[in-house]
Every structure is written in structure tokens, then in C-alpha cells.
SEGU-204225 format. One record per atom (N, C-alpha, C): residue in one letter; y, x, z negated. Coordinates in steps of 0.1 Angstrom, whole numbers, padded with zeros to 4 digits, always signed. Atoms other than C-alpha are relative to their C-alpha. Layout:
AYXZ/...
//
This chain:
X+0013-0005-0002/X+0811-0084+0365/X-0008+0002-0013/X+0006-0004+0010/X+0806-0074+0328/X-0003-0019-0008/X+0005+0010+0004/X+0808-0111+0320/X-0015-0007+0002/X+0018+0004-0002/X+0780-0121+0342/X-0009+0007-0003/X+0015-0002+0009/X+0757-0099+0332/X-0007+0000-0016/X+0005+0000+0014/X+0760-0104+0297/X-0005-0018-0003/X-0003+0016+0002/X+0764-0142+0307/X-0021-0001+0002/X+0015-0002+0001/X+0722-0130+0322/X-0005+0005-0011/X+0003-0007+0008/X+0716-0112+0296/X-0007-0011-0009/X+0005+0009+0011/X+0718-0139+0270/X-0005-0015+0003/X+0011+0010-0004/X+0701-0165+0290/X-0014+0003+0001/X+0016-0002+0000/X+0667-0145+0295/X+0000+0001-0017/X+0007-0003+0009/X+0672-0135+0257/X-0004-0014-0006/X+0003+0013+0005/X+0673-0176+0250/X-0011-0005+0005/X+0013+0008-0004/X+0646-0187+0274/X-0012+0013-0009/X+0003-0009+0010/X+0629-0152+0251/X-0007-0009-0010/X+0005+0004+0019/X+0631-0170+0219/X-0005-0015+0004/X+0006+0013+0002/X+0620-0204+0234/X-0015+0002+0001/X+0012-0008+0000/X+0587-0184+0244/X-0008-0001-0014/X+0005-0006+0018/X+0584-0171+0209/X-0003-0016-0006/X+0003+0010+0005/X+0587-0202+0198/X-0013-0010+0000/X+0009+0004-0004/X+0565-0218+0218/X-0013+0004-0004/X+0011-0007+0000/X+0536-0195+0217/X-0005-0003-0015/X+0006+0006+0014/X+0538-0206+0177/X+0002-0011-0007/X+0002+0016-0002/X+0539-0240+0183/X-0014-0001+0004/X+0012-0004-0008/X+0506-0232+0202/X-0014+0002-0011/X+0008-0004+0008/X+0491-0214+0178/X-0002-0009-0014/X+0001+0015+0010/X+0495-0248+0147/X-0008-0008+0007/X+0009+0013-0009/X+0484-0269+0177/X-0014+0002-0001/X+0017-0001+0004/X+0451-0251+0178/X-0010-0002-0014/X+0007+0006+0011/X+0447-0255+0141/X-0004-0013-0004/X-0003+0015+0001/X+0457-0290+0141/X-0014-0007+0005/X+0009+0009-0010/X+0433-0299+0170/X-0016+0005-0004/X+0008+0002+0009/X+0406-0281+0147/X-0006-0011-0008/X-0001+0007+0009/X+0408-0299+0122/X+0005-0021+0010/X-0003+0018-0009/X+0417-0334+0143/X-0017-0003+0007/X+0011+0000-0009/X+0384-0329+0161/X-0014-0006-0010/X+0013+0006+0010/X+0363-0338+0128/X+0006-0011+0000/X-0006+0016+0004/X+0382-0369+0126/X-0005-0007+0010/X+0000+0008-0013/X+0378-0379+0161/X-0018+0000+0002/X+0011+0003+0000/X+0339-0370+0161/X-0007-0012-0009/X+0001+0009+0014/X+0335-0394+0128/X+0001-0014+0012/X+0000+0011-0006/X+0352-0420+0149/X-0002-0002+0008/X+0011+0000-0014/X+0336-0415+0182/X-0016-0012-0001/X+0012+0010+0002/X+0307-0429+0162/X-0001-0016-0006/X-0004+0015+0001/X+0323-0461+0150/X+0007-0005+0010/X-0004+0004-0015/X+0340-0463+0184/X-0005-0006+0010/X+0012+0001-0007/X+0310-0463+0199/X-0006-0017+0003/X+0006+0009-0002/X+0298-0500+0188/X+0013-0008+0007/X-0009+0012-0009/X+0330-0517+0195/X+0004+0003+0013/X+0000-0002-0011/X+0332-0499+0230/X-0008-0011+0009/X+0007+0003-0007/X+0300-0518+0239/X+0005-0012+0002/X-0007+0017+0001/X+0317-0553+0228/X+0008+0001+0007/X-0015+0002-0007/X+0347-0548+0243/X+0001+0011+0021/X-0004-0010-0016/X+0333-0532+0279/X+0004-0010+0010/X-0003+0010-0009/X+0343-0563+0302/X+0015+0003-0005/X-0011+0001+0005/X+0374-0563+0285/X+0008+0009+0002/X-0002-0015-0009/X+0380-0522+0297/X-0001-0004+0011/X+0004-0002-0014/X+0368-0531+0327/X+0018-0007+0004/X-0013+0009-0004/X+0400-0557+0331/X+0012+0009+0001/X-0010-0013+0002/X+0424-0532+0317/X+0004+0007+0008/X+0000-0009-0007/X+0414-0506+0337/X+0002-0001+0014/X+0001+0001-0015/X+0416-0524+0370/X+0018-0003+0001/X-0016-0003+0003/X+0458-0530+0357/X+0005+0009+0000/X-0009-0010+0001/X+0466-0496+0350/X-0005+0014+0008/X+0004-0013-0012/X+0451-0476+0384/X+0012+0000+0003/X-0013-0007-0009/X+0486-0480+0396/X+0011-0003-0008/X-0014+0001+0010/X+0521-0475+0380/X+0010+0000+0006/X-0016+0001-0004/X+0556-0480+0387/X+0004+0012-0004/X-0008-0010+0002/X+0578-0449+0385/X+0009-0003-0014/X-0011+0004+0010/X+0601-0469+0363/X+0020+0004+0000/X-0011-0001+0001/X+0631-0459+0383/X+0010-0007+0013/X-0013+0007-0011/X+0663-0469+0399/X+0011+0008+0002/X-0009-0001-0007/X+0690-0462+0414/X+0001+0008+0018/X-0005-0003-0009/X+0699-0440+0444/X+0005+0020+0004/X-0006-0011-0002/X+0709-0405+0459/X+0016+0002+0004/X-0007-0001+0000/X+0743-0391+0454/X+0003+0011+0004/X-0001-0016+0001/X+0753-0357+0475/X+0008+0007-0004/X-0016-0009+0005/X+0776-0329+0467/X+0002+0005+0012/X-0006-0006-0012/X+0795-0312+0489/X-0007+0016+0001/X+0012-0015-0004/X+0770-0279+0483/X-0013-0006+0006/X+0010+0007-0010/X+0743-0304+0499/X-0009+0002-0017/X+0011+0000+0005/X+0726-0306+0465/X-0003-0019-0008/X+0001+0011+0006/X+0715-0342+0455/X-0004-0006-0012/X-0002+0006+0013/X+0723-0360+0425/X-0009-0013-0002/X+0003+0015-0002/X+0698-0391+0415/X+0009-0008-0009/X-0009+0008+0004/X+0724-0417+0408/X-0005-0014-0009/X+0010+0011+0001/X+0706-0442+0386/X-0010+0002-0012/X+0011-0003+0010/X+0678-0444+0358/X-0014+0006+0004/X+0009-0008-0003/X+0649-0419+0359/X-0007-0005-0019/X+0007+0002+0010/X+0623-0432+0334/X-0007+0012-0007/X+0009-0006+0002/X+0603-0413+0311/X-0013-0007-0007/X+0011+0009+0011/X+0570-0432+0296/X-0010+0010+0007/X+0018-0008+0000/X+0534-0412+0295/X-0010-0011+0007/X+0007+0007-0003/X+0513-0425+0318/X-0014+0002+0009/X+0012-0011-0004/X+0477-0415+0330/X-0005-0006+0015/X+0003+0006-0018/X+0478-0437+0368/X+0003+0006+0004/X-0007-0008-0013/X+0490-0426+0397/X+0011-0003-0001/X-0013+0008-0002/X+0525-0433+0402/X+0011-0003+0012/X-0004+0000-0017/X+0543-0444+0432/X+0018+0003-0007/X-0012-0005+0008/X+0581-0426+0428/X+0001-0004+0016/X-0012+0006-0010/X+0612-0434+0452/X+0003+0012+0007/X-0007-0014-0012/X+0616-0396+0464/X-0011+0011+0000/X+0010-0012+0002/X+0596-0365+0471/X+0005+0009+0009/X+0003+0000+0014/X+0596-0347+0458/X+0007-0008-0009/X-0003+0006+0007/X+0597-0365+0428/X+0009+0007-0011/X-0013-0006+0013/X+0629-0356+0401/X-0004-0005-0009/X+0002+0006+0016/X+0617-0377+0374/X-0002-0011+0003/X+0000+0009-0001/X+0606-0407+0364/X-0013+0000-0015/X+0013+0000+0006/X+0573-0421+0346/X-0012+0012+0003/X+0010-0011-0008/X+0546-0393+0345/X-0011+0005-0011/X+0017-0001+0009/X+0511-0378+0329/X+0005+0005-0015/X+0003-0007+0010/X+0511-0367+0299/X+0000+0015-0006/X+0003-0020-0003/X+0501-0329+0307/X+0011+0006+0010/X-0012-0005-0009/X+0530-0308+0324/X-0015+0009+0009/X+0007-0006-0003/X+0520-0286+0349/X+0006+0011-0002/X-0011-0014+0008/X+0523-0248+0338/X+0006+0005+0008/X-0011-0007-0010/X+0553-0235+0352/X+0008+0011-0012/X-0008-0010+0004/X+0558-0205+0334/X+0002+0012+0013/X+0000-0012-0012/X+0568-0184+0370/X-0012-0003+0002/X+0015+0001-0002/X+0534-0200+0381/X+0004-0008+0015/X+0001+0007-0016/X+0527-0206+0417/X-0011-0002+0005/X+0019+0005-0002/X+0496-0225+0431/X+0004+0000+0015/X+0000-0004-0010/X+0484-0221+0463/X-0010-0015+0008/X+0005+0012-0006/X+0473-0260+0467/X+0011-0008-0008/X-0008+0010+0002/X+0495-0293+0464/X-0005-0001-0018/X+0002+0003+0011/X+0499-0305+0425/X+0000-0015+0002/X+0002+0017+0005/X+0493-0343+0410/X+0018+0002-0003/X-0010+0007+0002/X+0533-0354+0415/X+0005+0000-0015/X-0003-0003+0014/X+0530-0365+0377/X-0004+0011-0009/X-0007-0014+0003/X+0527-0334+0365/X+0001+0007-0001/X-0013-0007-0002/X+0551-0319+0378/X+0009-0004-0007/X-0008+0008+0009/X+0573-0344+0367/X+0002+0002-0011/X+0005-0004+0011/X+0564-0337+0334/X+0009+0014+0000/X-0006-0015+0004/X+0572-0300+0339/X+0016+0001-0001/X-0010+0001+0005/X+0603-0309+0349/X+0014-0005-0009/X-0001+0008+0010/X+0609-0327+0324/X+0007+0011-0013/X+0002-0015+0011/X+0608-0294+0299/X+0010+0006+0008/X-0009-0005+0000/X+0635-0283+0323/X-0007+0011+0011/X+0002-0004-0008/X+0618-0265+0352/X+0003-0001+0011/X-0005+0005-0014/X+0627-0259+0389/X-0014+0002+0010/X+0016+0002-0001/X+0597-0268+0406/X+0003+0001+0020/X-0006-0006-0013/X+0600-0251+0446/X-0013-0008+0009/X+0008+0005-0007/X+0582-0267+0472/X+0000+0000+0014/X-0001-0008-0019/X+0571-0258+0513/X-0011-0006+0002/X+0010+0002-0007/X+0557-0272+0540/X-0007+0006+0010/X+0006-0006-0005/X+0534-0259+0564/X+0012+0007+0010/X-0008-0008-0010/X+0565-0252+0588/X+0010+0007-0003/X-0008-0003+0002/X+0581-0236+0568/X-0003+0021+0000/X+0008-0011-0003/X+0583-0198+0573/X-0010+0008-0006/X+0008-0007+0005/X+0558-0174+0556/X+0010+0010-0006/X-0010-0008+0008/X+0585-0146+0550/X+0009-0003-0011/X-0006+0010+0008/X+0603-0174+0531/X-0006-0006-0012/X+0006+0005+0007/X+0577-0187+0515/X-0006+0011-0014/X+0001-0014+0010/X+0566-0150+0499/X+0013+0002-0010/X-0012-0003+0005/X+0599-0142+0490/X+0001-0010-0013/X-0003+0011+0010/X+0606-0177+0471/X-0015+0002-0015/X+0011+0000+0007/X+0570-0169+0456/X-0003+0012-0012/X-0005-0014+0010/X+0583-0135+0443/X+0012-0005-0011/X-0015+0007+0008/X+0616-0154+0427/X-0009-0006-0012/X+0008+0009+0007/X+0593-0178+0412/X-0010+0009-0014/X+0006-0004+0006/X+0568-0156+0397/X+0017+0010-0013/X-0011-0005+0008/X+0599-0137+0378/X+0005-0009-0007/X-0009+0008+0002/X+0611-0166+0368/X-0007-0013-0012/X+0002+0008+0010/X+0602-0185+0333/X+0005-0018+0003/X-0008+0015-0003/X+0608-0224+0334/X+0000-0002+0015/X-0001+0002-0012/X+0598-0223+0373/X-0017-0003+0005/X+0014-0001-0005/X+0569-0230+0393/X+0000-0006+0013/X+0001-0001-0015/X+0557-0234+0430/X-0013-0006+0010/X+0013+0004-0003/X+0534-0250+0452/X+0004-0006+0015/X-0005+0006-0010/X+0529-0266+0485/X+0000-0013+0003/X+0001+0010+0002/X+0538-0301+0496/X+0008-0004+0014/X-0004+0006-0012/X+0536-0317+0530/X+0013-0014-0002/X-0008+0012-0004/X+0557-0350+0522/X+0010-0001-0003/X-0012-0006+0000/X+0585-0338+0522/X+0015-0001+0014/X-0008+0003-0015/X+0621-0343+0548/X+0002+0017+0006/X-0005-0013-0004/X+0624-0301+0546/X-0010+0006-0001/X+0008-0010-0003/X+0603-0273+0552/X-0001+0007-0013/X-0002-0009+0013/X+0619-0255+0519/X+0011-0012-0010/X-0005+0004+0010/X+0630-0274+0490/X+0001+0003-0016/X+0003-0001+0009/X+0638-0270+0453/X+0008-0013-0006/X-0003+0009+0005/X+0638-0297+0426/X+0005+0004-0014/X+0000+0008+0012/X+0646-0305+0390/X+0002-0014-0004/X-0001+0009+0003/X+0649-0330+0366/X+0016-0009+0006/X-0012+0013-0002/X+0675-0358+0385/X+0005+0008+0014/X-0004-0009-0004/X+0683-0331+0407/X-0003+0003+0017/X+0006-0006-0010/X+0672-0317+0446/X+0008+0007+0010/X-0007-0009-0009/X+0682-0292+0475/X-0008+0006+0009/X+0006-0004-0009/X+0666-0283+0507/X+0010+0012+0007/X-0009-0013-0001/X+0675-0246+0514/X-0005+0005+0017/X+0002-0009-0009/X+0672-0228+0547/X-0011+0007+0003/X+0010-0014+0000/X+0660-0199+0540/X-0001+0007-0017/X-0003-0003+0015/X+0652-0178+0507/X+0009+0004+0001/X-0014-0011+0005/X+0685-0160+0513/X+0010-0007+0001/X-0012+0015+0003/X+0704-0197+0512/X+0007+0009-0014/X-0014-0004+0014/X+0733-0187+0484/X-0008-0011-0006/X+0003+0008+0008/X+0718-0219+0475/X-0011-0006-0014/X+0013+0004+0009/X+0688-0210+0461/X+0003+0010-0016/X-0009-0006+0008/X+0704-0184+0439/X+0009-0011-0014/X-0006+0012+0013/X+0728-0211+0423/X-0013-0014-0007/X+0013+0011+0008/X+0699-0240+0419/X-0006+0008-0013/X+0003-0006+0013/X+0684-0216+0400/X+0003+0003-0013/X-0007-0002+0007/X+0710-0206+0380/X+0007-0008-0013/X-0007+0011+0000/X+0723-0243+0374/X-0012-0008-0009/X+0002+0011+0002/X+0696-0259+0367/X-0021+0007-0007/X+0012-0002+0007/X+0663-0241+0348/X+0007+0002-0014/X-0003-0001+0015/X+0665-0250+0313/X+0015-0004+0006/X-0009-0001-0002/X+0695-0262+0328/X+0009-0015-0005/X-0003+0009+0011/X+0719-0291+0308/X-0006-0013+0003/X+0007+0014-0003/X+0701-0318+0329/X-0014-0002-0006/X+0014-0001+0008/X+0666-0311+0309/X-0002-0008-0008/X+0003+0006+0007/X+0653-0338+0290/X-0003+0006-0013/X+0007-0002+0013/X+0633-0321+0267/X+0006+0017+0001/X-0001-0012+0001/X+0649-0287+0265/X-0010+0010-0012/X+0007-0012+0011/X+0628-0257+0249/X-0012-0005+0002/X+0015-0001-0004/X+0593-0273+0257/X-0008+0004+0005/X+0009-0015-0008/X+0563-0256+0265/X-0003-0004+0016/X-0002-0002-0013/X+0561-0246+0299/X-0017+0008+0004/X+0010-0004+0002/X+0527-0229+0291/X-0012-0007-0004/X+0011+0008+0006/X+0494-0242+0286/X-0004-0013+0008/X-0008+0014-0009/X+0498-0274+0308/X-0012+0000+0010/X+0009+0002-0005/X+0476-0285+0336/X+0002+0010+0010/X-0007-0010-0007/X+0468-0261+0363/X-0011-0002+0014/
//
């Protein structure tokens, strides 16, 4: 008993100091993007002429990169706790199209640029797929319900969530379950909130060793 709670203990104090961290990572970024912002108006205005020359030439571009490939492969692998493993390559490249993914929820793959913030943040309308992706990318468990799924279930999960750093929540009809949680490579369609299983997902897998980018911000992000 005294193990696990010191085994909690020193997980909130580490997702703690990734905060800390973050928040002064945050705080450079805004100087940076200060100072970046004289550069970028300067060249906005020599931008400007070769934009005009080269608008046919956008135009072409742009009609290539409305749609994107995921960039992934392989397959789902289950476990005997019903939680699904993706078996296979999960791309990451930054990409500002839409992107068509092999599961959905989506575990990973190609995705935006902007995470979405999942610091214990729960929205109360569907998100842009990419990113999420993104979020979980940084290692978040990203919970997701469809309209049939219960309301008492849905609150509850929405109380977990909000407590819960490295998590975030939203709703999402295209889905094979009513109640689902993801991560990066990761998925599990729970019951109910009082599944044992949502408990361990949790546990298993925020900030959890399948995280690409461990320790990134989870804050600030699209919303």
C-alpha cells in the first residue's frame, strides 16, 4: 500500500516539474516570438512581391496539399485486458491538411502542428483529429463518447479528466464504442467509468513510456 502511494506520489511530483518547466519554456517562447515578429514584418514586405509572381504557382501547390496521408501502417494487435496495441508504423511529420488516419480515434500518425490543450481540459464539441494526435503525441490520454453513451458516465469521466494533467476530453460520434480512451499507439473501449480499466489506461499510459515526445507542453495548444 505504502509503495503505491509513494509510487503516486512521485508521478504527480514529476508530471509537477514538467509543468514548471513548461510554463518557462512559455515564458522564452514569448520573448523569442517578440523579437521574431520584427523579422517576420521586415519580410512580409519583401514577401509581398514574390507572392504576386509566384500566385499560380500557390495556387497548384495548394490544390496538392488539401489532403494528406496519415503516413501509417500496419494493424491492430489485442491484449487479453481488451486494450489495443497498433502493430505497425505510426508516422509523425507536421502537416497543416486534413488527414485521413486508419482508426478512430486516431493513435498517431501524421498531424498539425498545434496540439490540442490537454492539460485536464475537456471540450464540449468534437476536435480537428490532428490535433489531438499531436497531443498525444506529448503523451496524453485523450477520452472520447458518443451520443449513446451514458451521461452519468460521461460526467464522471469528465471529473477524472479535469484532475488529471496530460489528459483531455471531448466528444466523437465515429467511433465503434460509446466510451473510449486513447493514446499514442495505444486504445480501449471501457464500459462504464467504473471499468477497472479505465483506472489502469490511465495509469499505464499518460506520460506513459509509449510517448513520443515526453515532457511537452500540454498547455497553450489549440482549443
Amino acid at each position: 500500500m505504502g509503495s503505491a502511494k509513494n509510487s503516486s506520489a512521485a508521478r504527480k511530483a514529476r508530471i509537477e516539474e514538467m509543468r514548471r518547466t513548461e510554463r518557462a519554456r512559455e515564458r522564452r517562447n514569448r520573448a523569442l516570438t517578440i523579437a521574431a515578429s520584427v523579422v517576420v514584418v521586415a519580410g512580409l514586405v519583401v514577401g509581398g512581391v514574390v507572392l504576386v509572381k509566384s500566385q499560380s504557382g500557390d495556387k497548384k501547390n495548394s490544390a496538392s496539399d488539401s489532403k494528406s496521408s496519415s503516413g501509417d501502417s500496419g494493424h491492430w494487435t489485442t491484449g487479453k485486458d481488451g486494450v489495443q496495441a497498433w502493430s505497425g508504423k505510426l508516422a509523425r511529420t507536421h502537416v497543416t491538411a486534413k488527414v485521413s488516419y486508419p482508426m478512430h480515434p486516431p493513435v498517431g500518425g501524421n498531424h498539425n502542428p498545434i496540439w490540442a490543450t490537454c492539460d485536464g481540459t475537456v471540450y464540449t464539441k468534437p476536435l480537428q483529429d490532428e490535433n489531438a494526435v499531436h497531443s498525444l503525441e506529448h503523451g496524453a490520454v485523450w477520452v472520447t463518447y458518443t451520443s449513446k453513451a451514458n451521461k452519468a458516465d460521461v460526467d464522471a469521466l469528465a471529473a477524472r479528466v479535469k484532475k488529471t494533467p496530460y489528459s483531455l476530453m471531448s466528444p466523437y460520434e465515429n467511433q465503434a464504442a460509446p466510451l473510449i480512451l486513447s493514446a499514442w499507439g495505444h486504445q480501449v473501449a471501457v464500459k462504464s467509468a467504473d471499468d477497472p480499466e479505465v483506472n489502469k489506461f490511465f495509469s499505464a499510459y499518460v506520460q506513459g513510456p509509449q510517448t513520443p515526445e515526453p515532457g511537452a507542453a500540454c498547455t497553450s495548444g489549440a482549443m
